[in-house]
C-alpha positions as a Markdown table, in Angstrom:
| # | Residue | x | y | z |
|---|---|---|---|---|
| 1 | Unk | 0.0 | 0.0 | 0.0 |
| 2 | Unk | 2.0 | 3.4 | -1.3 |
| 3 | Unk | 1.6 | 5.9 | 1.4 |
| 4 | Unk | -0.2 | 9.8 | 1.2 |
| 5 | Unk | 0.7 | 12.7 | 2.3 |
| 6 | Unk | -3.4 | 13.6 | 3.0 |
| 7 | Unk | -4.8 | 13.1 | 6.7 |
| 8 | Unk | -8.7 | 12.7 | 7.7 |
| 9 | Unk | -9.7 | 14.1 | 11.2 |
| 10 | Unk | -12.6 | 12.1 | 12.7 |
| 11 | Unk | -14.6 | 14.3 | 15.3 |
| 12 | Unk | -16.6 | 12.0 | 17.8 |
| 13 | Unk | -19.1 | 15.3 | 18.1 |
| 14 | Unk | -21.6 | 13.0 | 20.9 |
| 15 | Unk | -18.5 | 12.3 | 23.3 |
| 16 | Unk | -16.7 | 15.5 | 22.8 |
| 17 | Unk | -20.4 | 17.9 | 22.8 |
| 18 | Unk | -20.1 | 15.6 | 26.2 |
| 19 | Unk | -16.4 | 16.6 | 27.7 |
| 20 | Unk | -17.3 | 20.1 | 26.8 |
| 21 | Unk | -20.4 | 20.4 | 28.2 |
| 22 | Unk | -19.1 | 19.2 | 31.4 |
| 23 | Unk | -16.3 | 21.5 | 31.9 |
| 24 | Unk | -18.7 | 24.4 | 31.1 |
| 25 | Unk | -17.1 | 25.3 | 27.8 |
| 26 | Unk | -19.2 | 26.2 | 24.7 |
| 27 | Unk | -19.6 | 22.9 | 22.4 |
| 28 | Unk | -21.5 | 24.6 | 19.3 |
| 29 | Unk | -21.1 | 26.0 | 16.1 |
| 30 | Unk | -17.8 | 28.2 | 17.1 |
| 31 | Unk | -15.6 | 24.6 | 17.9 |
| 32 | Unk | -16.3 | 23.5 | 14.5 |
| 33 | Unk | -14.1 | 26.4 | 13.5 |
| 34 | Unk | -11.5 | 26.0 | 16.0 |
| 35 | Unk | -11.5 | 21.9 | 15.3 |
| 36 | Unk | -11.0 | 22.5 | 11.3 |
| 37 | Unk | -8.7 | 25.5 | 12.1 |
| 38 | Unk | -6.1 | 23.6 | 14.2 |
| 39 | Unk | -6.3 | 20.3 | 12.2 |
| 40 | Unk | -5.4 | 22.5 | 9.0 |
| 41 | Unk | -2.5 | 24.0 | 10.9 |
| 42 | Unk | -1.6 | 20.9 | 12.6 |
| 43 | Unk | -1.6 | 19.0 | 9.1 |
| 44 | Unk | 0.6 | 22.4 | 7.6 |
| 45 | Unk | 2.9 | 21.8 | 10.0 |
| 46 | Unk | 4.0 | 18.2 | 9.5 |
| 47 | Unk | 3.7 | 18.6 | 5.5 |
| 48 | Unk | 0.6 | 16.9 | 4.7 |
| 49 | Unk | -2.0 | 18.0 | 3.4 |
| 50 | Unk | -5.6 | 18.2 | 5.6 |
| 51 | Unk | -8.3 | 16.1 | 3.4 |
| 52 | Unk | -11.1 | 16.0 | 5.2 |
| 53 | Unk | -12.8 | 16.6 | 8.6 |
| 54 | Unk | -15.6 | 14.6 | 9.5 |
| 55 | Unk | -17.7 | 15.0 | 12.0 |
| 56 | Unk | -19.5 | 12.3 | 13.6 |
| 57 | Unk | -23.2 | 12.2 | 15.4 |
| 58 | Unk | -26.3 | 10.9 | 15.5 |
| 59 | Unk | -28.4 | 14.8 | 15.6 |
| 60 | Unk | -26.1 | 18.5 | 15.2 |
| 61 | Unk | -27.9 | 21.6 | 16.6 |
| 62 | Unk | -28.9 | 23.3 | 13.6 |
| 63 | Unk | -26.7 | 26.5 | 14.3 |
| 64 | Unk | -23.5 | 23.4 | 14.4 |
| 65 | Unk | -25.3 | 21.8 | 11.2 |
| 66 | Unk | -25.4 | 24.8 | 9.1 |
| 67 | Unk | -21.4 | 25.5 | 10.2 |
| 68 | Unk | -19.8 | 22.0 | 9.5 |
| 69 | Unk | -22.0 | 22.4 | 5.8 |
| 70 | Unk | -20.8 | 25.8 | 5.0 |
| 71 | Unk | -17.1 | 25.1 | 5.9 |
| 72 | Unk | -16.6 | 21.6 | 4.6 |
């Protein structure tokens, strides 16, 4: 299997809406940007090239819905 320079992020958005929640820190639409804003930088940094983010759930609020569609 030839190896790529792309990366995929998986987001678990249940578990970490979760964590969040739990620490009293905000867990809508605004950490979709921070999550695809970091993995971009993060990928930059080690030379590859970010893919695709994915987020993961069973329901989005729709303010979190509207964000991941209009950024990915």
């Amino acid at each position: 299997m030839a190896l790529s320079s792309e990366c995929v992020v998986l987001v678990d958005w249940l578990n970490l809406s979760i964590k969040l929640k739990s620490r009293g820190r905000e867990f809508g639409p605004s950490i979709v940007r921070t999550i695809m804003d970091t993995a971009k930088r993060e990928a930059d940094a080690s030379g590859n090239t970010l893919a695709r983010v994915h987020f993961v759930a069973e329901n989005f609020g729709q303010g979190v819905e509207r964000i991941i569609k209009q950024n990915l």
